[in-house]
Backbone as ProteinMPNN parsed JSONL, in Angstrom:
{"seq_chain_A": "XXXXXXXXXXXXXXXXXXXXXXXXXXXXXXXXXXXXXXXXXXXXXXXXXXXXXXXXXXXXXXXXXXXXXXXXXXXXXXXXXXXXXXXXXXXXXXXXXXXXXXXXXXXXXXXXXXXXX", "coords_chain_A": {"N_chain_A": [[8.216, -13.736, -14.177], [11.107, -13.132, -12.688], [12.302, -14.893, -9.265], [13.059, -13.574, -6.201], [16.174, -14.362, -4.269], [16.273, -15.78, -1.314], [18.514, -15.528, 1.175], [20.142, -16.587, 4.317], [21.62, -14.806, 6.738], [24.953, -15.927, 7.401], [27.526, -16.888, 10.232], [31.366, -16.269, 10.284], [32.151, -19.155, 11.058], [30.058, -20.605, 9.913], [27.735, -20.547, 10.776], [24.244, -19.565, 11.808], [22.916, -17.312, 13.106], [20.163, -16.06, 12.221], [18.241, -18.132, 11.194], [18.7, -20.183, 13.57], [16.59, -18.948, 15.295], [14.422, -18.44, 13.816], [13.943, -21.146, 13.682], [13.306, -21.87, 15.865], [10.74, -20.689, 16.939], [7.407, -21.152, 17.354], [5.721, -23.575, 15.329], [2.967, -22.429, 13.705], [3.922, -19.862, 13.861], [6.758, -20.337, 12.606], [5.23, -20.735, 9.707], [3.593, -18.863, 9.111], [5.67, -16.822, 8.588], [7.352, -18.408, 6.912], [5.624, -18.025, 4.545], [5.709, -14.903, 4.455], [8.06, -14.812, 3.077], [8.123, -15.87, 0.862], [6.165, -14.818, -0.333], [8.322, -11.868, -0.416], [9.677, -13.427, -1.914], [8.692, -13.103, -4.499], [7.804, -10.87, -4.858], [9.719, -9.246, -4.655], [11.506, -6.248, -3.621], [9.466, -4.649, -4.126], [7.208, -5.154, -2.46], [5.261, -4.018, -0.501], [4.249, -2.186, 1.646], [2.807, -2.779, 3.917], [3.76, -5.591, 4.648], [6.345, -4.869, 4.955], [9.132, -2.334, 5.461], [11.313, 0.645, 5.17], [13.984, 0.958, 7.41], [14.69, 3.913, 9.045], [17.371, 5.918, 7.959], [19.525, 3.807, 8.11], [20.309, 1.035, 5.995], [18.968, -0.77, 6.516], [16.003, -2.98, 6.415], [12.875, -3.507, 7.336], [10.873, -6.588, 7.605], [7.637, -7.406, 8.382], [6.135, -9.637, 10.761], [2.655, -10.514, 11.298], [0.779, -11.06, 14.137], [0.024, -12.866, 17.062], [2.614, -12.968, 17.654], [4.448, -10.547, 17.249], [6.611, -10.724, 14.728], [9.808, -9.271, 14.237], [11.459, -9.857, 11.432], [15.048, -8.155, 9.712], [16.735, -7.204, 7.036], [18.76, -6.86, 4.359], [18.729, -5.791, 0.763], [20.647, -7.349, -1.95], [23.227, -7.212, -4.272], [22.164, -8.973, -7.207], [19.959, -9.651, -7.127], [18.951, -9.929, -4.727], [17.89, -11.252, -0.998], [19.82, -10.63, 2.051], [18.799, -11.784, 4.909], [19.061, -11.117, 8.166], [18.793, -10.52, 10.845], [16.469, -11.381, 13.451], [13.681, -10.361, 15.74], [11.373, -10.827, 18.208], [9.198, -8.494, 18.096], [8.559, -6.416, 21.109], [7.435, -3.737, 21.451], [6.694, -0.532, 20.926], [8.345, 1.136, 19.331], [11.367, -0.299, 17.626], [13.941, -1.998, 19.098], [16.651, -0.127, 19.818], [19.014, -1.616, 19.97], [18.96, -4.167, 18.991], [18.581, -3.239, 15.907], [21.278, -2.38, 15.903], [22.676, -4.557, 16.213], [21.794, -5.933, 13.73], [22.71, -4.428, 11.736], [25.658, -5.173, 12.863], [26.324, -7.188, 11.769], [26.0, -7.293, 9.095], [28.196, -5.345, 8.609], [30.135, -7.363, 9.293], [29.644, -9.568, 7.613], [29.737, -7.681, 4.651], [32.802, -7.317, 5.417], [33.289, -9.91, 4.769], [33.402, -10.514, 2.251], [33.966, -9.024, 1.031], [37.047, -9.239, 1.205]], "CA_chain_A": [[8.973, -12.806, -13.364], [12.184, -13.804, -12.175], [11.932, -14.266, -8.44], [14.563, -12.911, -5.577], [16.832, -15.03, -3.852], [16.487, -15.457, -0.131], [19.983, -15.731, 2.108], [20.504, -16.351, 5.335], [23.146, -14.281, 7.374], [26.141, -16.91, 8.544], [28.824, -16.136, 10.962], [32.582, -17.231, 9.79], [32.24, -20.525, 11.207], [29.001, -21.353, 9.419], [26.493, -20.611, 11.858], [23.379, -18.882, 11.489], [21.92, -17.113, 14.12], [18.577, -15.958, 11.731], [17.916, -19.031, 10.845], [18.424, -20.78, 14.474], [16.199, -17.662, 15.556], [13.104, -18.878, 13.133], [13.913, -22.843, 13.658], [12.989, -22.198, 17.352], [10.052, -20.204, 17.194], [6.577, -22.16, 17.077], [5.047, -24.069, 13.956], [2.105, -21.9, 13.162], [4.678, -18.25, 13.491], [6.99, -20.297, 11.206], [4.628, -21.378, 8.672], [3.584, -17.24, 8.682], [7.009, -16.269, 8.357], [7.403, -18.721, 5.22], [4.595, -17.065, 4.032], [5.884, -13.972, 4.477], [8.801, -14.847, 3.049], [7.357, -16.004, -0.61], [5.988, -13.042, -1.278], [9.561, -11.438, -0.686], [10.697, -13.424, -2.756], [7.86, -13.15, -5.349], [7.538, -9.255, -4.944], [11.194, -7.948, -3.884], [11.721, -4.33, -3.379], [8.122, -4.086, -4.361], [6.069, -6.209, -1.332], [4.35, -3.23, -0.248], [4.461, -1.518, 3.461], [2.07, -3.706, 4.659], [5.007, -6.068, 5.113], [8.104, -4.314, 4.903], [9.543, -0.744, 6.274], [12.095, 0.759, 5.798], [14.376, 1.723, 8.664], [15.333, 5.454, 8.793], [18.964, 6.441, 8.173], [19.662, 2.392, 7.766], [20.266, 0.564, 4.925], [17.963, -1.982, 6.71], [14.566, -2.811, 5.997], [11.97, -4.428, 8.8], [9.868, -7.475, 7.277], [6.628, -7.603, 9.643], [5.024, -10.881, 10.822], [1.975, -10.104, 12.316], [-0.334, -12.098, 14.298], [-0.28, -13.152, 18.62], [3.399, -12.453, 18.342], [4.913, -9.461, 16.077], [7.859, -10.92, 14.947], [10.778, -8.812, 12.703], [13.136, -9.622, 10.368], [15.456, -7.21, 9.307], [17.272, -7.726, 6.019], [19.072, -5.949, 3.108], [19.045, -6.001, -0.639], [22.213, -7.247, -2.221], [23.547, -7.234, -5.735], [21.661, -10.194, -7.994], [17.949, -10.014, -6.938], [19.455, -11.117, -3.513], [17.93, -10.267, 0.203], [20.179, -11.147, 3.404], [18.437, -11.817, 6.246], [20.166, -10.614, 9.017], [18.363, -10.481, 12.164], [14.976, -11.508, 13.789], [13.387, -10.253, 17.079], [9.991, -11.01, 18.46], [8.776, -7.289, 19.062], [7.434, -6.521, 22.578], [7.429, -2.321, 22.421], [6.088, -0.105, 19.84], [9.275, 1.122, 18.676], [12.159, -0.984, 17.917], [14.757, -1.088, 20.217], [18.24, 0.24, 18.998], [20.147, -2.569, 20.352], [18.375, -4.904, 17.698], [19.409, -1.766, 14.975], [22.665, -2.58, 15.957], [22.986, -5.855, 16.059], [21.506, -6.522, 12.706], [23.94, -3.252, 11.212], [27.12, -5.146, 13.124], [26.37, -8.736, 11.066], [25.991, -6.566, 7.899], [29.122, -5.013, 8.462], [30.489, -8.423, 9.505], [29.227, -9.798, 6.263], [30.402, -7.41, 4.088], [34.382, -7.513, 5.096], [33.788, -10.792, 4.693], [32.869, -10.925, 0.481], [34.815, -7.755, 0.14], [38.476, -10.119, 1.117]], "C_chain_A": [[10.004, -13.591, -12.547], [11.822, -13.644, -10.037], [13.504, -13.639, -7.463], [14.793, -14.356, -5.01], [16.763, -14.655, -2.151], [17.783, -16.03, 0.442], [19.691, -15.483, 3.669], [21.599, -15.858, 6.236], [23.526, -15.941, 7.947], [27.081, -16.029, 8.899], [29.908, -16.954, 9.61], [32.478, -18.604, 9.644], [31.021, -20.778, 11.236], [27.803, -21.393, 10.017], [25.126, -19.657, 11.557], [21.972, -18.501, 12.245], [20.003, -16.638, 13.985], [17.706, -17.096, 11.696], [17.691, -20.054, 12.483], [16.977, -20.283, 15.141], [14.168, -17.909, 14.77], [12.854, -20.286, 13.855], [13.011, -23.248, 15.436], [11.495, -21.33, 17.485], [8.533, -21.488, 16.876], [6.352, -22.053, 15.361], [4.402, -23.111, 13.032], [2.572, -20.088, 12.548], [5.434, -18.855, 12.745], [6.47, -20.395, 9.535], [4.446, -19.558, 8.07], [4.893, -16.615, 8.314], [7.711, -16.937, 6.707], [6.821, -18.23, 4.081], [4.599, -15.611, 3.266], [7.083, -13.698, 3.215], [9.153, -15.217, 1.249], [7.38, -15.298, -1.176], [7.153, -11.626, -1.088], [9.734, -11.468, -1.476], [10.158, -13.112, -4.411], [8.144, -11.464, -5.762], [8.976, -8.767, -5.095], [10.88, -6.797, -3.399], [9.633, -3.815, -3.354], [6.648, -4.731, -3.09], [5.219, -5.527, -0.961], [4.668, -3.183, 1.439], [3.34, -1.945, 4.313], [2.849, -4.465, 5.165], [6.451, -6.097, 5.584], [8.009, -2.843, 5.02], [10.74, -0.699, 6.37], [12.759, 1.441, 6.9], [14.966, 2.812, 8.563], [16.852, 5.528, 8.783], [19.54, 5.276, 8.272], [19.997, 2.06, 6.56], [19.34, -0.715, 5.01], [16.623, -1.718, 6.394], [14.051, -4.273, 7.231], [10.995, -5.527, 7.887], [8.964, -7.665, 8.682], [5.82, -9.17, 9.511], [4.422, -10.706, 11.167], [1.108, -11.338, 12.783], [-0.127, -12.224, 16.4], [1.263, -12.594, 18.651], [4.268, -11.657, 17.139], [6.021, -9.938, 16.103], [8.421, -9.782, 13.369], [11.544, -9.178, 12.265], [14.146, -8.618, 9.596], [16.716, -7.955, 8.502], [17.947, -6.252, 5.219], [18.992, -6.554, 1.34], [20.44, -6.088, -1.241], [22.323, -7.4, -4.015], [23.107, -9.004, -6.464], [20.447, -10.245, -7.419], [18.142, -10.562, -5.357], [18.779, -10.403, -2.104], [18.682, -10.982, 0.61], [19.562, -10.8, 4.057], [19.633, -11.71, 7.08], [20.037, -10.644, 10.626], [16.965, -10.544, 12.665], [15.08, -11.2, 15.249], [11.85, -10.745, 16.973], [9.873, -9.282, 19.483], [7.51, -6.83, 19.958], [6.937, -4.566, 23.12], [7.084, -1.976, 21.029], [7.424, 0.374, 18.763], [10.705, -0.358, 18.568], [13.426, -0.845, 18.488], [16.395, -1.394, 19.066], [19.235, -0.822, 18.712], [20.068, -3.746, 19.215], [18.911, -4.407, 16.282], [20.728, -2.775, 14.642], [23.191, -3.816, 15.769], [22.507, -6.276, 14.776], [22.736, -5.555, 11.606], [25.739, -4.416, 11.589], [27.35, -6.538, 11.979], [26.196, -8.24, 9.814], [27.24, -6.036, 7.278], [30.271, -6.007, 8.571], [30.943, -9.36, 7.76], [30.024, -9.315, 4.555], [32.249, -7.185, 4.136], [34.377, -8.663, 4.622], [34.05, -11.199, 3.36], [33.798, -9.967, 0.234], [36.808, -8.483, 0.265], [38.587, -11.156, 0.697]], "O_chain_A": [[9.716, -14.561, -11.846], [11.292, -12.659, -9.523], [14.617, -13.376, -7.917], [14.014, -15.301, -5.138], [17.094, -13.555, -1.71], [18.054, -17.167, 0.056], [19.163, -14.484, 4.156], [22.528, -16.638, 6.443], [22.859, -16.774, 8.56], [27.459, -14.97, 8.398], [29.654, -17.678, 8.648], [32.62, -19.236, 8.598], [30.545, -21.17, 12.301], [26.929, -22.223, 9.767], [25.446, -18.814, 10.719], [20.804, -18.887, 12.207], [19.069, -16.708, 14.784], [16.551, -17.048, 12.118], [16.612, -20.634, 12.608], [16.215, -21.174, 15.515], [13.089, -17.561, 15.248], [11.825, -20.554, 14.477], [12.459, -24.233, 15.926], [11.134, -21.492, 18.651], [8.713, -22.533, 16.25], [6.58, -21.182, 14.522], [4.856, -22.846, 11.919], [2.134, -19.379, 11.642], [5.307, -18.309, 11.649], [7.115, -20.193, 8.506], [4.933, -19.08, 7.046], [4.804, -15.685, 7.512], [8.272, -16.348, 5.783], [7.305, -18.047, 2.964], [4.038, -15.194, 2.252], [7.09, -12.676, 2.528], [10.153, -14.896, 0.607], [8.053, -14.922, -2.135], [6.869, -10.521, -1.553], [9.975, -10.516, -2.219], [10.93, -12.929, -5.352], [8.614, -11.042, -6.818], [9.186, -7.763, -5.776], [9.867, -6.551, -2.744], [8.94, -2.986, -2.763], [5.425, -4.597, -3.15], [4.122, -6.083, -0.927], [5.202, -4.017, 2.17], [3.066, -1.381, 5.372], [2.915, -4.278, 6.38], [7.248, -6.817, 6.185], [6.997, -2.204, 4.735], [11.433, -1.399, 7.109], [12.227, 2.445, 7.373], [15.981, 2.756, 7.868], [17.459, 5.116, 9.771], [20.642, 5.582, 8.728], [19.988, 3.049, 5.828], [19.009, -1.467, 4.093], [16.123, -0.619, 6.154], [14.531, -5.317, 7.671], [10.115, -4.843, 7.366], [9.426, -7.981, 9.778], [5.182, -9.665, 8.581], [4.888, -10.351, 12.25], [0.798, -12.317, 12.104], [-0.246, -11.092, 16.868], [1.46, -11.772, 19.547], [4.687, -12.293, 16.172], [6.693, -9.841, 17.13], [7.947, -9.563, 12.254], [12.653, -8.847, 12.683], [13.63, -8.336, 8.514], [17.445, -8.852, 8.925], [17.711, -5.061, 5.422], [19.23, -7.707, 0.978], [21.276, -5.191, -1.131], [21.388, -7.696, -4.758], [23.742, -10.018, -6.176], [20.013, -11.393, -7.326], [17.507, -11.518, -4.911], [18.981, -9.201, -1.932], [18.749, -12.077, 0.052], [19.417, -9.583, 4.174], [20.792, -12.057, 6.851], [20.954, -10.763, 11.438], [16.228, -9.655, 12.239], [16.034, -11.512, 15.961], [11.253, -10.992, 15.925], [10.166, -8.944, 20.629], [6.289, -6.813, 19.807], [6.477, -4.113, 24.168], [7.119, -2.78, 20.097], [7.465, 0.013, 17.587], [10.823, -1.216, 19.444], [14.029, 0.227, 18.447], [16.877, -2.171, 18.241], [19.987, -0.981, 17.751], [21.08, -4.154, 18.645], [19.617, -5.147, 15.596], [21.052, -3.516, 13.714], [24.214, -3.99, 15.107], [22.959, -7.41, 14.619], [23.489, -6.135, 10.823], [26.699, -4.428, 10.819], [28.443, -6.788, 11.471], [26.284, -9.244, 9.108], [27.528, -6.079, 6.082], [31.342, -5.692, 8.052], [31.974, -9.611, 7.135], [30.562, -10.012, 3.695], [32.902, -6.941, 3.122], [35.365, -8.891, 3.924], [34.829, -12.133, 3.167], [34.468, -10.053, -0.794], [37.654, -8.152, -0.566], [39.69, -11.702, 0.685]]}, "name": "protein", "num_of_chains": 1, "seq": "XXXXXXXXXXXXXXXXXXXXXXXXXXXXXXXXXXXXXXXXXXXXXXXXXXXXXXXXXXXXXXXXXXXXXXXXXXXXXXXXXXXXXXXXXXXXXXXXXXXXXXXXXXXXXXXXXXXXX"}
């Protein structure tokens, strides 16, 4: 089985706030998050809602870390077996808050002018 391709969102100038966003979190939540991140790439679309959710009226989808500190990733599916990561929070409320939404939606939209010129 072919597997997917994981991507990290970059800005213009090469930066990559998902990726800083993991690099800083402890050892034992990245090692779970690699983890997590396998069987993405192993599964795709198919990982099961144990891990992944999608977000209503979004084109995003929530990857769940669970464990002392709920962390999310929120990603999309792109053309070639491809996710972008796009945005991680460490969630502290039962819902997720909008502003997060948005901010993973504006680097999406970011993203895509940028492949589409």
């Amino acid at each position: 089985m072919d597997r997917w391709k994981i991507i990290y969102y970059e800005t213009a100038q090469g930066q990559s706030p998902i990726f800083d966003f993991i690099q800083n979190l402890d050892i034992r939540i990245r090692n779970k998050i690699a983890d997590v991140l396998d069987l993405l790439a192993e599964y795709g679309i198919q990982i099961g809602s144990h891990h992944a959710k999608k977000l209503a009226g979004t084109p995003l989808w929530e990857l769940r870390i669970l464990g002392e500190s709920s962390i999310r990733l929120f990603y999309v599916a792109i053309v070639g077996k491809q996710f972008l990561l796009l945005h991680g929070i460490i969630k502290k409320t039962q819902k997720t808050p909008t502003k997060e939404i948005k901010t993973a939606l504006a680097r999406l939209k970011e993203y895509q002018s940028r492949i589409m010129s």
